[in-house]
N, C-alpha and C positions, 0 to 999 in steps of 0.2 A: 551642366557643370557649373560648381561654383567658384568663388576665390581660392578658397578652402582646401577643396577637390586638387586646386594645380599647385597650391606650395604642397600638400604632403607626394602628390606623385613626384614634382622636382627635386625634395628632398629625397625620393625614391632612388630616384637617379641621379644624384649627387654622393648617395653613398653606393651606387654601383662603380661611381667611379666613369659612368656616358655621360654626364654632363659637368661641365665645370663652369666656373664663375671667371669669365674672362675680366670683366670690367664689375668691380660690387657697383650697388647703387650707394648714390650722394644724393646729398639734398639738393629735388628738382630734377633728376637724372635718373633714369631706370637702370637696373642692371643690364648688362650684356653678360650671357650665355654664350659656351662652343659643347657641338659635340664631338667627344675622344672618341672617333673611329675606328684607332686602334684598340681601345679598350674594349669597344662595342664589337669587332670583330672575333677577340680571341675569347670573348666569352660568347660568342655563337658558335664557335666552329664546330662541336657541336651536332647542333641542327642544320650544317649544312646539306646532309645528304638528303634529307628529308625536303628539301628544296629543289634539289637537283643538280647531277652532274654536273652539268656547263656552269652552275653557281658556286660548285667545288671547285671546278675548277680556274 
């Protein structure tokens, strides 16, 4: 995997809406990332069954 390879999947998931940009980066300073769990949740729900009950439930 390259540079390359993790900003377009990031971007991937920046417009899914799982990851957001909690702190941008600054000069000398890397960004900090979170991820929206709830975002991430309600677009699995889904394939939850296909995981299994007790994970539905």
């Amino acid at each position: 995997m390259n540079e390359r390879t993790v900003k377009r999947e990031m971007a991937k998931l920046k417009t899914m809406g799982w990851v957001a940009v909690k702190r941008p980066a600054v000069r000398g300073r890397v960004a900090v990332y979170e991820l929206d769990l709830k975002q991430f949740l309600i677009d699995t729900t889904e394939v939850w069954p296909l995981i299994g009950r007790d994970f539905q439930a």
